[in-house]
C-alpha positions as CSV (number, residue, x, y, z in Angstrom):
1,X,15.0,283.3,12.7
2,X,13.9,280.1,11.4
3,X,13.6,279.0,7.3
4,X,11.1,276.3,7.1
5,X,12.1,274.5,4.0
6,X,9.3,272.5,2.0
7,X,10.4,268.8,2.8
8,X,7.1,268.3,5.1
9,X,5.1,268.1,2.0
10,X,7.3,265.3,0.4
11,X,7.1,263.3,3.9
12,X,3.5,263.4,3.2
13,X,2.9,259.6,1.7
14,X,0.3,258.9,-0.5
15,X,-1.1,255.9,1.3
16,X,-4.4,254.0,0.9
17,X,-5.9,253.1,4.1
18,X,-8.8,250.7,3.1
19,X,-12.6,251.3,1.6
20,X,-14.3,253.9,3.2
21,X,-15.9,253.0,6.5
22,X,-13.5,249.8,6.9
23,X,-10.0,251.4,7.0
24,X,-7.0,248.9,7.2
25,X,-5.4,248.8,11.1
26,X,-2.0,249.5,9.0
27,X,-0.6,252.7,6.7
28,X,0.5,250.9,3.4
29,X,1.7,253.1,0.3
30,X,0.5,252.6,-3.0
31,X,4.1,251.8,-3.8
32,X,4.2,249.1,-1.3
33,X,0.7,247.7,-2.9
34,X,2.1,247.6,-5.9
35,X,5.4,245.4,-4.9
36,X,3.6,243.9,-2.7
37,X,1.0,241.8,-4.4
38,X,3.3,240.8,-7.5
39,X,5.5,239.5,-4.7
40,X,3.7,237.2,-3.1
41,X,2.4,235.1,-6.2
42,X,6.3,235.0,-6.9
43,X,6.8,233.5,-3.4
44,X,3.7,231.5,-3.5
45,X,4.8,230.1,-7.2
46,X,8.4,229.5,-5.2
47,X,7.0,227.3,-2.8
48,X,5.0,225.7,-5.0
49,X,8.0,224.9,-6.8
50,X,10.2,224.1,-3.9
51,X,7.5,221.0,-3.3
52,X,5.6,222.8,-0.2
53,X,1.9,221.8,-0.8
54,X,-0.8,224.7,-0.6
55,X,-2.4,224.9,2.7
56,X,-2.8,227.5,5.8
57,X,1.0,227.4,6.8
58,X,2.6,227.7,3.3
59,X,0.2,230.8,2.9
60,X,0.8,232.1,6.0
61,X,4.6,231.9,5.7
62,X,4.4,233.3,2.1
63,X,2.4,236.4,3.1
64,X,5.5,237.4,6.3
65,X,7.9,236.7,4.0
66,X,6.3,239.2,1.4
67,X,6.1,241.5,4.3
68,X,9.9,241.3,4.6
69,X,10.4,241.1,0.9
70,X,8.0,244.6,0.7
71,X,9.6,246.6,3.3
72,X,13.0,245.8,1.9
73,X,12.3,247.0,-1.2
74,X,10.1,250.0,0.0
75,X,13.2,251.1,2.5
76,X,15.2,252.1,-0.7
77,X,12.1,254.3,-2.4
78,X,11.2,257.5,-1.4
79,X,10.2,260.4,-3.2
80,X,13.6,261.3,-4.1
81,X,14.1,257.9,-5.1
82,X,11.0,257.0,-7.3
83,X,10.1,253.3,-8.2
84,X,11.2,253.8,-11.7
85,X,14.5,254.9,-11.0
86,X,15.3,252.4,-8.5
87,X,14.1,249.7,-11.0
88,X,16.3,251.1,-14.1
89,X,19.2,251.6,-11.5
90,X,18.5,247.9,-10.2
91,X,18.8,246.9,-14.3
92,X,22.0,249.2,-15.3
93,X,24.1,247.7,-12.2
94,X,23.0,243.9,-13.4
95,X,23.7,244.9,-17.2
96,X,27.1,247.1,-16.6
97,X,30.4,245.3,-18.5
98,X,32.8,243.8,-15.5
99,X,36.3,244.2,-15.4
100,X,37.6,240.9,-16.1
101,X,39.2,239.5,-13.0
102,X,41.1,236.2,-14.8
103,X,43.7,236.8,-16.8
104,X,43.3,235.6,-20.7
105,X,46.9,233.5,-20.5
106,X,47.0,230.5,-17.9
107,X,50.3,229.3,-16.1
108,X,53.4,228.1,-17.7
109,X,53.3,224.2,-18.1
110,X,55.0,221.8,-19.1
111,X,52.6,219.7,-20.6
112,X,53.4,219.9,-24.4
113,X,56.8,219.3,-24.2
114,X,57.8,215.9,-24.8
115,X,59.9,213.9,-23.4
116,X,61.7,210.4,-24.7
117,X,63.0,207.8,-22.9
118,X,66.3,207.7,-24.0
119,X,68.7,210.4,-23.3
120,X,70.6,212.3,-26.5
121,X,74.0,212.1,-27.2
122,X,76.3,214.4,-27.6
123,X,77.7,215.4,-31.3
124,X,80.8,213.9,-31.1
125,X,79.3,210.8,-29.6
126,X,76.7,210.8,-32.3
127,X,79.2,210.5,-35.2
128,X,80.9,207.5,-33.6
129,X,77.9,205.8,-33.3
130,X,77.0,206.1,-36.6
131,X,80.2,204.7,-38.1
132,X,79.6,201.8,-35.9
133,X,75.8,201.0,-36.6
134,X,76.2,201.9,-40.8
135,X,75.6,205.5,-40.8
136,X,72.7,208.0,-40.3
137,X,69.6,206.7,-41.7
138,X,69.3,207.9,-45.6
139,X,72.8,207.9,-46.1
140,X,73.8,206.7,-49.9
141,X,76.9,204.8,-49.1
142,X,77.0,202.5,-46.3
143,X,79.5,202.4,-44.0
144,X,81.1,205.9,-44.8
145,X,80.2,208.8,-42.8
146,X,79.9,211.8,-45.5
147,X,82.7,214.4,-46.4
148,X,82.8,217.4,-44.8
149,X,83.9,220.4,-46.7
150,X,86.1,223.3,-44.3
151,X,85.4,226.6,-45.2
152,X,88.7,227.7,-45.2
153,X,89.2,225.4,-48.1
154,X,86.0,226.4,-50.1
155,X,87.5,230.2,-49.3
156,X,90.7,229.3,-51.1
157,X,88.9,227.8,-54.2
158,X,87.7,231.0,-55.1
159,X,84.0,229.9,-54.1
């Protein structure tokens, strides 16, 4: 035994096939109409702003490449697919937040860090150079380098 299910009656298009008495030689749906003649003022207004003058080729390669345009677009509707839905689908998946693919930090340079011509010293060379040349710069007496106090005597003192 067979079950016929009811999908013949969706596969039925609604199509418009001309005025009566002068039918069109092609099927066309109402859908396709209705992409298709919005369409090719959008190609005809990009051609027109691509520089192509108006004239029997521009026209002619406008209207086969709303064909191509119109049958892409119509391949994705069907009656389980409405116009509508493939529209707001169309504007969700342009609208949806990314995941960010770049990282917020950028790689370690060295850019900031500075760098002088002349090389330190080391402490102990530092001090020596310091009785020779008059001492560290803001120092009160000149020619002394300043008193250290140990700890182990400041410990002692009571301190």
């Amino acid at each position: 035994m067979r079950i016929r299910t009811d999908d013949e009656v969706y596969r039925v298009d609604a199509v418009w096939l001309g005025p009566p008495k002068a039918t069109f030689p092609w099927r066309a749906r109402y859908v396709a109409w209705l992409i298709g003649i919005p369409a090719f003022f959008v190609v005809l207004g990009v051609e027109r702003w691509a520089g192509w003058s108006f004239g029997f080729f521009s026209t002619a390669w406008a209207f086969i490449a709303t064909i191509v345009i119109t049958r892409l677009l119509t391949a994705k509707i069907s009656h389980e697919r409405p116009l509508g839905t493939v529209v707001s689908m169309a504007g969700r998946e342009l609208n949806t937040p990314r995941e960010r693919t770049t990282g917020t930090g950028g790689a370690v340079s060295a850019s900031r860090v500075r760098v002088r011509a002349e090389r330190p010293l080391p402490k102990h060379r530092r001090k020596r150079q310091y009785q020779h040349h008059g001492g560290p710069p803001g120092a009160g007496v000149q020619g002394t380098p300043r008193a250290r106090r140990s700890r182990g005597n400041a410990a002692r003192a009571g301190r």
